[in-house]
C-alpha positions in Angstrom: -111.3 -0.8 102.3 -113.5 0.4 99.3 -115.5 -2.6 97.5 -115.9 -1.5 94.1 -117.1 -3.5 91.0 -113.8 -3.9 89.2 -112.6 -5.5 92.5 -114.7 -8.3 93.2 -114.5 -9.3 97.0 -115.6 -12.9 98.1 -116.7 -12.3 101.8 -116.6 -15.2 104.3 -120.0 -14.4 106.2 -122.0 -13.7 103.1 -120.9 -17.3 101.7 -121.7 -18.8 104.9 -125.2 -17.3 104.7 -125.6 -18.7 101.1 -124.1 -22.4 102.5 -126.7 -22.6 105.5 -130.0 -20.6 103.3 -129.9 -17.9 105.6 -129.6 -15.4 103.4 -133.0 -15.0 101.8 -134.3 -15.1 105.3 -131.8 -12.3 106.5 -132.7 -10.1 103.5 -136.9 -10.3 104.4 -135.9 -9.3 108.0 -133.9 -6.4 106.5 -136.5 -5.7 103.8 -139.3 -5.5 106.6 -137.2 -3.6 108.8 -136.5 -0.8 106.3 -140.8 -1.0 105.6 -141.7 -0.7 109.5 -143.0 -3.8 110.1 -142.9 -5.0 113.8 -141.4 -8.4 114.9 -142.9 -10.9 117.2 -141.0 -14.4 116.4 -137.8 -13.7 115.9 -136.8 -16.3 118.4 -138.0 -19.5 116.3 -135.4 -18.1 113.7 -132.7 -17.5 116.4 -133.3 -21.6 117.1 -133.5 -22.9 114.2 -130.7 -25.6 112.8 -129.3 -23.4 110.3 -129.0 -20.9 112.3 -127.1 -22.7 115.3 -124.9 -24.2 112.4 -124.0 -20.7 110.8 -123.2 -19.1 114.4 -121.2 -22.5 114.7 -119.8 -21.7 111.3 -118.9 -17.6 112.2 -117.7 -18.1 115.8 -115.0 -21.0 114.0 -113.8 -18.3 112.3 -113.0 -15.9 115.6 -109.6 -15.8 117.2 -111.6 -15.5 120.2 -113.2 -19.2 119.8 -109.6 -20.3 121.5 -110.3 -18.0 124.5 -111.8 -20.0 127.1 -114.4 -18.6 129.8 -115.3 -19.9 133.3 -115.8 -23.1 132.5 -112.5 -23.8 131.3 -113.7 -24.3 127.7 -113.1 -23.5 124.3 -114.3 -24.6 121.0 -112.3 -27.5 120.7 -114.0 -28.9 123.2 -117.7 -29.5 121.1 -115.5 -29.9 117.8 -116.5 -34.0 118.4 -119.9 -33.4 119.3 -122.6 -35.0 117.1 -124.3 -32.2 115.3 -127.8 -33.5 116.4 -126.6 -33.2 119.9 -125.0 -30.0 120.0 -128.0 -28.5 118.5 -130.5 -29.8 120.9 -128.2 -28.3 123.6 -127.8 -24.8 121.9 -131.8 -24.7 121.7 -132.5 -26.2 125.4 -130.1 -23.5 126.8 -132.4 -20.4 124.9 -135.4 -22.3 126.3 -134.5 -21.5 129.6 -131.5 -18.9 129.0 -129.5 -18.4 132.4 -125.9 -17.0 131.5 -122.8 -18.5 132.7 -120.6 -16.7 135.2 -118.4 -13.7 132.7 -114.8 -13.7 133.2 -113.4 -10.9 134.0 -110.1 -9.9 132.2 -108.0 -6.4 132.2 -106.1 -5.5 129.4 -104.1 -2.2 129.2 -104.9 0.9 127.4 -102.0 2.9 125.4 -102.4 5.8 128.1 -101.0 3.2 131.0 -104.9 2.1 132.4 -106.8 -0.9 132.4 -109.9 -1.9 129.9 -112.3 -4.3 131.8 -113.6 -7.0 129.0 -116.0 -9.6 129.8 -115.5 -13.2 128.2 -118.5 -15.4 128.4 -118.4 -18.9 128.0 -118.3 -20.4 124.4 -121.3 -21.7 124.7 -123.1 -18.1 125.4 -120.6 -16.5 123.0 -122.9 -19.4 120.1 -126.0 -18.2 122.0 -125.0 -15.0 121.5 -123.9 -15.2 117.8 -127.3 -17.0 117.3 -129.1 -14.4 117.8 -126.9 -11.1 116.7 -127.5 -12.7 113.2 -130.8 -12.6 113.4 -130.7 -8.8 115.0 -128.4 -7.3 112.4 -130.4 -7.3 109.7 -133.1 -5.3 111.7 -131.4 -3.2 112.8 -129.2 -2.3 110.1 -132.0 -1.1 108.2 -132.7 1.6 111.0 -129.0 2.9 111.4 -127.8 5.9 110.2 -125.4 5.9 107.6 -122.9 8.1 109.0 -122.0 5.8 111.9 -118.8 3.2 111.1 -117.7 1.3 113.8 -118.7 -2.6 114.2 -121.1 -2.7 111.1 -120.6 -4.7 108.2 -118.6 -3.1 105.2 -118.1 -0.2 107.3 -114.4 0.8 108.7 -112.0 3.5 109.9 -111.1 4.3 106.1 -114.7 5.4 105.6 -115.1 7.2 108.6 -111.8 9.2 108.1 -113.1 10.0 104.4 -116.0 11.4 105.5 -114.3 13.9 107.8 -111.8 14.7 105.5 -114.4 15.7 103.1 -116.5 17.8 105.3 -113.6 20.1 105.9 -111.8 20.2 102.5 -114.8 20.0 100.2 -117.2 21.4 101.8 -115.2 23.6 103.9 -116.9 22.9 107.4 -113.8 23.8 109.9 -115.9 23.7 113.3 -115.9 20.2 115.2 -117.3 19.4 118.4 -115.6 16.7 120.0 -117.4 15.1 122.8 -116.2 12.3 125.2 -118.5 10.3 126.5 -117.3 9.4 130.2 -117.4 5.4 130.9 -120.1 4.9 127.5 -119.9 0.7 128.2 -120.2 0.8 132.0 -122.8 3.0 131.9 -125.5 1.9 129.6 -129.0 1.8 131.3 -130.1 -1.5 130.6 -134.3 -0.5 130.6 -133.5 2.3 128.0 -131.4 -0.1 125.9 -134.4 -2.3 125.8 -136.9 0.1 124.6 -134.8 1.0 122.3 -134.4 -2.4 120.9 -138.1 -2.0 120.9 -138.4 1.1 119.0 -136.4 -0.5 116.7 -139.3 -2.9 115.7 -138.2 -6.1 118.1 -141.5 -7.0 119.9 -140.5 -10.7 120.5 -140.9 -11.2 124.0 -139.3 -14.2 124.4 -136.1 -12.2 122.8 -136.0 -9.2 125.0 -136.6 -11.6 128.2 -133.1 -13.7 127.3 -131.4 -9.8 126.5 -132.2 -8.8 129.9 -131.2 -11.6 131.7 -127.6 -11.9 129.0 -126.8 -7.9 130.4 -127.5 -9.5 134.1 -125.1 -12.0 133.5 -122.9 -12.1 137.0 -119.7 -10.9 136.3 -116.9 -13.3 138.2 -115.3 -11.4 141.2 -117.5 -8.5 140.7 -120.9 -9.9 140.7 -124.2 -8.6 138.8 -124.3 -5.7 136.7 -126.8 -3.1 137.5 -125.8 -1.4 134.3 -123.6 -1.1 131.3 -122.7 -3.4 128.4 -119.8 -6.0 128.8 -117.0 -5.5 126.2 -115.9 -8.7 125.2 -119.2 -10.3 124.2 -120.3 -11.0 120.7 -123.1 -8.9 121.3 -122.3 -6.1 122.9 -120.7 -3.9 119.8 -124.6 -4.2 118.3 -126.3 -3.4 121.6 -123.7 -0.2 121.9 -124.5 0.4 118.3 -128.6 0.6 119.0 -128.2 2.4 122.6 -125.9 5.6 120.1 -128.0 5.5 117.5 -130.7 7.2 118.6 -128.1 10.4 119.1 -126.9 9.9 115.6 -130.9 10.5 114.3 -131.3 13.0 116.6 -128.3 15.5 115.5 -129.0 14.4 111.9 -132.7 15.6 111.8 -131.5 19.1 113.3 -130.5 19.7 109.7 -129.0 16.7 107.2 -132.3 14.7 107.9 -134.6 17.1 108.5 -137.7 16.4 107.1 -140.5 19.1 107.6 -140.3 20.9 104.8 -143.2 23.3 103.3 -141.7 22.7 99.7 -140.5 19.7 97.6 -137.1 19.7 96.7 -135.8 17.9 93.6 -132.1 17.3 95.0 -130.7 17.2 98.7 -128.5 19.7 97.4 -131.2 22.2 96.9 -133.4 21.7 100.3 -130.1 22.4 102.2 -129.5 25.2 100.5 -133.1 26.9 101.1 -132.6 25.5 104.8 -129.6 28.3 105.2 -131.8 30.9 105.0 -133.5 29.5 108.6 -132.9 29.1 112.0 -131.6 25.7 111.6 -128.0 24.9 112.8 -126.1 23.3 109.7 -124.2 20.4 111.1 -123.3 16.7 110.2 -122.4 13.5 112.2 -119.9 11.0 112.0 -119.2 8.6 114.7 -117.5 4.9 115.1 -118.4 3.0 117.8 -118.7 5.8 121.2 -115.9 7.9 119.2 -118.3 10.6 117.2 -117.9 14.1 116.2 -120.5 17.0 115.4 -119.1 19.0 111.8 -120.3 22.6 111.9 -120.2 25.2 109.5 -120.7 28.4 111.7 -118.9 28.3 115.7 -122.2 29.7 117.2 -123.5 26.6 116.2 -120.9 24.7 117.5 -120.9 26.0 120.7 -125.3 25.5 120.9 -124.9 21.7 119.8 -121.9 21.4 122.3 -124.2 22.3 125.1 -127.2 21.0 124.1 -125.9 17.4 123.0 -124.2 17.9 126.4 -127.7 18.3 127.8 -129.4 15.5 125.9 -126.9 13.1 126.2 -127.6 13.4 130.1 -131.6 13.4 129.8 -132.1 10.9 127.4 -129.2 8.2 128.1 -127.8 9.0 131.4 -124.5 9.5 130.2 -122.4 12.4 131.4 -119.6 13.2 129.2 -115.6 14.1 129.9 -115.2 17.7 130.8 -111.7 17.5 130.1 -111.6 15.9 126.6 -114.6 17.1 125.7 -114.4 21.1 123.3 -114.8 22.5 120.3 -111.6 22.9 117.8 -111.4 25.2 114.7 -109.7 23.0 112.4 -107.8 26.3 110.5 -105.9 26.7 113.9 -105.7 23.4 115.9 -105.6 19.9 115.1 -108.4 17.6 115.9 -108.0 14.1 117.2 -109.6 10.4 115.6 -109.2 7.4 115.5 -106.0 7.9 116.2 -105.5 10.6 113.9 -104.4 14.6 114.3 -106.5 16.3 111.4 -105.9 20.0 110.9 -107.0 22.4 107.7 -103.8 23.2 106.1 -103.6 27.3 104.1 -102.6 25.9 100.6 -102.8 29.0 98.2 -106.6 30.6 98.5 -108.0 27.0 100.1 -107.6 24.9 102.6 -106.5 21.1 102.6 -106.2 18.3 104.8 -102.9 17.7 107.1 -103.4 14.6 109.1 -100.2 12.3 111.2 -100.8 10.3 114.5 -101.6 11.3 117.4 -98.6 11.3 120.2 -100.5 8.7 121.9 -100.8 6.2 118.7 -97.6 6.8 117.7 -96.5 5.4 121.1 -98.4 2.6 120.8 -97.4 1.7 117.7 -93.6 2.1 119.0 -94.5 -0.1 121.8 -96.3 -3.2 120.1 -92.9 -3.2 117.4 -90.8 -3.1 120.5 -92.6 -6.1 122.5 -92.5 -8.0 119.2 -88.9 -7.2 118.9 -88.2 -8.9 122.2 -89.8 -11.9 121.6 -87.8 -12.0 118.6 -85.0 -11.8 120.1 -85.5 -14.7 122.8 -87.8 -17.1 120.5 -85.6 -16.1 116.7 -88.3 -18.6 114.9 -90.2 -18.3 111.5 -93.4 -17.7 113.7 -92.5 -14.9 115.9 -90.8 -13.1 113.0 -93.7 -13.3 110.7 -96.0 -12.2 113.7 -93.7 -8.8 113.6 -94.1 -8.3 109.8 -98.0 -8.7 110.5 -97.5 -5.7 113.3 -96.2 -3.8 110.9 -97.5 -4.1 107.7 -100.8 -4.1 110.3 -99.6 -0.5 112.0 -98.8 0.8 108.2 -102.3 -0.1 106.4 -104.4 1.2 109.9 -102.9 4.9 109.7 -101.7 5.1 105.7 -104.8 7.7 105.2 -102.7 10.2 107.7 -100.8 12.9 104.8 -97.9 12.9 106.6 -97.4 9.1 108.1 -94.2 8.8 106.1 -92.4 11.2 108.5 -94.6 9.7 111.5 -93.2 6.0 111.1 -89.6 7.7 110.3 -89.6 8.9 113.8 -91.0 5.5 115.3 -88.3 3.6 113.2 -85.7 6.5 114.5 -87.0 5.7 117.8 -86.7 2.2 117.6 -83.1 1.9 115.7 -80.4 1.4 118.7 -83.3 -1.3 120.3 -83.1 -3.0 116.4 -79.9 -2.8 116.2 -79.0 -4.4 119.8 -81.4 -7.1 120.2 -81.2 -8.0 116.7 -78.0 -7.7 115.4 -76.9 -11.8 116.5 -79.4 -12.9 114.7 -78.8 -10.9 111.7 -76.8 -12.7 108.4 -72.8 -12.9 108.5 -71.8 -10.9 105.7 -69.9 -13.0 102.6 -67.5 -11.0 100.8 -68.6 -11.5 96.9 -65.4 -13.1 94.8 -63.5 -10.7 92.7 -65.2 -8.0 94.0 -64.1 -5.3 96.6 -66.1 -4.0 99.6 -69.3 -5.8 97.7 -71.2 -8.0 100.5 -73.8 -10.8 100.0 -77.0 -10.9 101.5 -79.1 -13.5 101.2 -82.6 -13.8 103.0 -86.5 -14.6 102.0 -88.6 -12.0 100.8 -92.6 -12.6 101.7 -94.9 -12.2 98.8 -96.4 -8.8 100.5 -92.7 -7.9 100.9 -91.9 -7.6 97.2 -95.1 -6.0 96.9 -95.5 -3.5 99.0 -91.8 -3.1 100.6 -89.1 -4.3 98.0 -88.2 -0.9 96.2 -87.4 0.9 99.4 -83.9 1.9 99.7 -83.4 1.7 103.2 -81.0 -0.4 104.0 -83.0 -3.7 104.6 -82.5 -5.5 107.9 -83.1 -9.9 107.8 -83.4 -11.9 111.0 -82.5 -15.3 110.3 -82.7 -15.4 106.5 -86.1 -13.7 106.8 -86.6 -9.9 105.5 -88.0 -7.8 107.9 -90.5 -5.5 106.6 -89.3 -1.6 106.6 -91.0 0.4 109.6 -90.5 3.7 107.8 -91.9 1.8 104.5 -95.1 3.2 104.7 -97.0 5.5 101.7 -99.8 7.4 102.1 -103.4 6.2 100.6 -106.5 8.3 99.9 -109.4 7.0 101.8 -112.2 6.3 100.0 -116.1 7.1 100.8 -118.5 4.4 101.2 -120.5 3.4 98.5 -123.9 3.7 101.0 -125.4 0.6 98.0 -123.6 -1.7 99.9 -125.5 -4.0 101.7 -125.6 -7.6 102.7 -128.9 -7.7 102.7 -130.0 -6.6 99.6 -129.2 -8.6 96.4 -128.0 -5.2 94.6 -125.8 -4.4 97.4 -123.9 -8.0 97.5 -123.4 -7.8 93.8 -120.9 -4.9 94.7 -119.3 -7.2 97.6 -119.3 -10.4 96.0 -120.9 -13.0 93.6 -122.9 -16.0 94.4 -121.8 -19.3 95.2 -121.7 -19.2 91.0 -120.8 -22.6 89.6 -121.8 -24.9 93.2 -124.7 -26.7 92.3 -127.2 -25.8 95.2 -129.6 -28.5 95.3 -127.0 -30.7 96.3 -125.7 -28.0 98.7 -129.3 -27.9 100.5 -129.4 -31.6 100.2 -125.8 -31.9 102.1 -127.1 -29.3 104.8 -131.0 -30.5 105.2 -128.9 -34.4 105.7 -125.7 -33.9 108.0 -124.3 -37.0 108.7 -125.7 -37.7 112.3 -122.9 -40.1 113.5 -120.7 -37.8 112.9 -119.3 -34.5 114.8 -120.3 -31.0 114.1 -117.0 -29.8 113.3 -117.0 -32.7 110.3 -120.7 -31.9 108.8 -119.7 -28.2 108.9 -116.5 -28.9 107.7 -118.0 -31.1 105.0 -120.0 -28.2 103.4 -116.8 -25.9 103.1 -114.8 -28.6 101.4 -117.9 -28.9 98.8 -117.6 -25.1 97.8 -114.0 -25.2 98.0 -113.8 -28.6 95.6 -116.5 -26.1 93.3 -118.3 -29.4 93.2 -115.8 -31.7 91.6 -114.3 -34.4 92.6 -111.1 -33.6 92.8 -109.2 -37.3 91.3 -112.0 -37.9 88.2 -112.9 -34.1 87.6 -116.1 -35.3 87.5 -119.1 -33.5 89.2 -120.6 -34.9 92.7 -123.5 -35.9 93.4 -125.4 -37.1 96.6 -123.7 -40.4 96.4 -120.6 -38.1 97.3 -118.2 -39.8 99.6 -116.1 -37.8 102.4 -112.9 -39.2 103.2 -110.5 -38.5 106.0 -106.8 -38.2 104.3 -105.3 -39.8 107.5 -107.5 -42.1 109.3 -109.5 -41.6 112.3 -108.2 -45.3 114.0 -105.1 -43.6 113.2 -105.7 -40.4 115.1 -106.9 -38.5 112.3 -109.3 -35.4 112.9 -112.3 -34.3 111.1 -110.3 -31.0 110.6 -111.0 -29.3 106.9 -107.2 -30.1 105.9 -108.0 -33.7 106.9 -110.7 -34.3 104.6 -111.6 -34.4 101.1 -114.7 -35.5 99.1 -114.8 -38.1 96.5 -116.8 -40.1 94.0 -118.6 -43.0 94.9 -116.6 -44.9 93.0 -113.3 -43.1 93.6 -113.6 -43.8 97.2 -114.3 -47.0 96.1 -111.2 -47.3 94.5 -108.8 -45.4 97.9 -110.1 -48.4 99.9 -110.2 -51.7 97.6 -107.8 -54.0 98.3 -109.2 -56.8 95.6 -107.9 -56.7 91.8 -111.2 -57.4 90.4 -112.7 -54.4 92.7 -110.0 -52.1 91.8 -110.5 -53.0 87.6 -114.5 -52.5 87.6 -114.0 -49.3 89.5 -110.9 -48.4 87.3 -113.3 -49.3 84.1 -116.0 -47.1 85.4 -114.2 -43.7 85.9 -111.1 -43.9 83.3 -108.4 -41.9 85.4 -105.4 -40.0 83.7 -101.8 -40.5 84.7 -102.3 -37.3 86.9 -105.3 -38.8 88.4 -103.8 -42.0 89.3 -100.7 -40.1 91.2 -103.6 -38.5 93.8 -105.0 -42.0 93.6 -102.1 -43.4 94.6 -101.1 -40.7 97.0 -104.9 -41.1 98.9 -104.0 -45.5 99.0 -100.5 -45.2 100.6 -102.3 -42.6 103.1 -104.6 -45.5 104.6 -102.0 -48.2 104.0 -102.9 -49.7 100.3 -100.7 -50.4 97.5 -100.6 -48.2 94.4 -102.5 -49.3 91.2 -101.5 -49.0 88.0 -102.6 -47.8 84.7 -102.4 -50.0 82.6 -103.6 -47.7 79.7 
């Protein structure tokens, strides 16, 4: 999605960055990166506390952190580990980095094959967090800008926006699409580390614990020789560094190119002396190992098809797919990404976009609604249902930049009707006739808040599975995609003003007091934890309204004798003297604390509420 001014975004991983003071350190790296400076220590920044507690913080947030390795274990499992502890071990293990043994896990692929992924152990999947946050910001500032996939801010809206405009505004109808065969599997793991550093990364210590994470012995397959494991935290940025070098190299051919005799004032101007050379005009864009070359002119198409062919060989090793591999004139054939068929459309004297989903999307998405639908169907609850709205409102926002996805999701939702209409219909409401009125039936069911929104003024006839609405498969409009604004950056303080801004009203000398003195005794998951609730309290307590300060108690809601967790919905952070007041059991106590913070009625009711919680009587006000 577009971040523009007028829509302020507040993004998880830049917060956390601001909560741990990793920010301004991020921004240097990026900073120096962009001015060619060489790095030789990033390793003391990969180990140091804040660091460990941010990649903590960030692989929390993963879905992935419940998906256990070899070792049988997931995050839960250091969630009671003293934060002292857990750091100690997190830096001993990148002392002497040996990986654990990978799981190995198949999942399918829409076209009926497998996709190998490798899950390393949590505990490499921190290590490996640890140090992409400390790589990204390198090597973001030596990316190109026309590359989408796994960067931040980046996405499959920008990439599609960027093809769409290189063949309706500037009327580039030549693409080259070139598969690269096996691009994961086949990485060569010594070119991937010069690139790394080419890219300015001269720590030794790093590059020794990269080589030995891409030897990491695969369970039931054994050590890899080459290629880099989907499935790690890693690997998207390694994949990233190994492909950009083909990005550059097609960009300085022409959009890059630098060795001019002349100055020119605008980009605009350069390229347009640069037609009257020998230069081929093309233009890149590529997410993750799915690129394509724009051309203007088929001769060059067919000389960058070849010789890309012909580098990509040379300079990576990588031989590319014969068979899904050509060159397609967008006036006459469609073109396939991302899922998308793009195709110039004859619309009066110029040609537009006409873009739908692919036949092998539009299967998948059929399949996923119909898997969901079963599941439905033998486990009816609030859960499962909900989980098939997210399909589907997930399905509808992915490929709403297709012109024509209205008529492709009213054949999936054709498709799909007799397999609704069968394995749903018991669990669908008993019509009521309405008193006094004819024919007239009553349906009653609940409507989501991104159902009214998005859904609620399609005529359709609605379908509810027990009393819940279901959301529409054919409800789907088509959105513009909008170009990246290239400012944005979360490294630069110009470029997180667009994104977000700052932690704003948190007073941060308390913040860096709460993270320079976690409470020792207590678990990671509670000191980290702790820090959240402060932001999220704005730095109030939440019974007086009054702000905190370092004599800032945090108390768990239900008690931890009586099996309460140091979960973020457990706890809360109070006054000194409000927690005082949760815990006294003597009058006198109660009055002097009562005396010192002069609660409302209100206040008193989450008093109250707080007492009963750990087994104490309500006060009274007597005011």
């Amino acid at each position: 999605m577009q971040v523009t001014e007028e829509r302020t975004l507040k993004k998880n991983a830049l917060r956390y960055n601001e909560y741990y003071n990793m920010q301004d350190i991020f921004d240097d790296l990026y900073r120096k990166s962009k001015e060619g400076k060489i790095f030789k220590d990033l390793y003391s920044i990969i180990v140091s506390e804040e660091n460990i507690q941010l990649a903590y913080r960030n692989i929390k947030r993963n879905r992935g952190s419940h998906t256990a390795g070899t070792n049988h274990r997931t995050l839960e499992y250091w969630e009671d580990v003293p934060m002292e502890k857990f750091i100690i071990y997190i830096q001993s293990r990148l002392q002497y980095y040996i990986p654990q043994k990978v799981r190995r896990v198949e999942i399918p692929k829409p076209d009926g094959r497998k996709r190998p992924l490798g899950i390393p152990c949590i505990e490499d999947r921190i290590i490996q967090q640890c140090i992409k946050q400390v790589m990204e910001p390198v090597c973001e500032a030596k990316f190109h800008p026309y590359s989408f996939g796994f960067r931040p801010n980046r996405g499959t809206e920008h990439a599609i926006a960027y093809l769409y405009k290189q063949i309706q505004i500037d009327k580039r109808f030549h693409i080259v699409d070139i598969d690269i065969k096996g691009f994961f599997d086949n990485v060569n793991h010594s070119k991937l580390i010069k690139q790394i550093w080419t890219m300015g990364i001269h720590d030794k210590k790093l590059l020794s614990i990269l080589k030995t994470m891409l030897k990491a012995e695969i369970e039931g397959i054994g050590i890899p020789t080459k290629g880099v494991p989907q499935g790690g935290i890693l690997s998207p940025l390694l994949s990233n560094i190994v492909l950009n070098e083909l990005d550059w190299w097609i960009s300085n051919q022409w959009q890059t190119f630098e060795k001019t005799k002349h100055e020119y004032s605008t980009l605009g101007s350069k390229h347009r002396a640069l037609k009257n050379t020998n230069l081929k005009e093309i233009y890149i864009v590529r997410y993750a190992d799915d690129f394509k070359i724009i051309c203007r002119k088929s001769k060059d198409a067919e000389k960058i098809f070849h010789a890309t062919q012909q580098w990509l060989k040379e300079r990576l090793g990588l031989e590319i797919n014969p068979e899904k591999s050509k060159i397609t004139n967008v006036k006459e054939n469609y073109t396939e990404f991302l899922g998308y068929k793009i195709k110039a459309h004859k619309k009066k004297k110029k040609y537009v976009v006409k873009s739908k989903l692919t036949k092998k999307a539009r299967k998948n998405v059929q399949k996923k609604i119909k898997a969901q639908v079963k599941v439905v169907q033998k486990h009816p609850t609030v859960k499962e249902i909900y989980k098939l709205n997210r399909i589907i409102a997930g399905e509808h926002n992915y490929y709403a930049y297709a012109t024509l996805v209205n008529i492709d999701f009213g054949k999936i939702n054709y498709n799909l009707s007799k397999c609704l209409e069968t394995r749903l219909k018991d669990l669908a409401p008993k019509k009521k006739k309405q008193k006094g009125k004819r024919n007239k039936t009553e349906k009653k069911g609940y409507k989501t808040r991104e159902y009214l929104k998005k859904y609620d003024e399609y005529k359709g006839r609605p379908r509810i599975i027990s009393g819940i609405y279901m959301y529409p498969i054919y409800g789907v409009t088509t959105k513009t995609p909008l170009l990246l604004k290239q400012e944005i950056c979360n490294y630069t303080p110009e470029g997180r003003k667009i994104i977000h801004n700052e932690l704003g009203c948190i007073n941060k000398d308390i913040l860096n007091y709460l993270l320079a003195n976690p409470s020792e005794r207590q678990s990671i998951e509670f000191n980290d934890n702790r820090l959240s609730k402060y932001v999220a309290q704005k730095g109030m307590c939440p019974i007086s309204g009054l702000p905190l300060d370092i004599n800032m108690q945090v108390h768990h809601i239900k008690p931890k004798q009586e099996d309460g967790t140091d979960e973020y919905n457990n706890l809360i952070i109070l006054s000194y003297e409000v927690h005082k007041l949760v815990h006294a059991t003597k009058q006198e106590t109660i009055e002097k604390y009562l005396n010192m913070v002069k609660l409302d009625d209100k206040a008193i009711k989450k008093l109250n509420k707080l007492r009963k919680s750990v087994g104490n009587t309500v006060v009274l006000n007597d005011d």
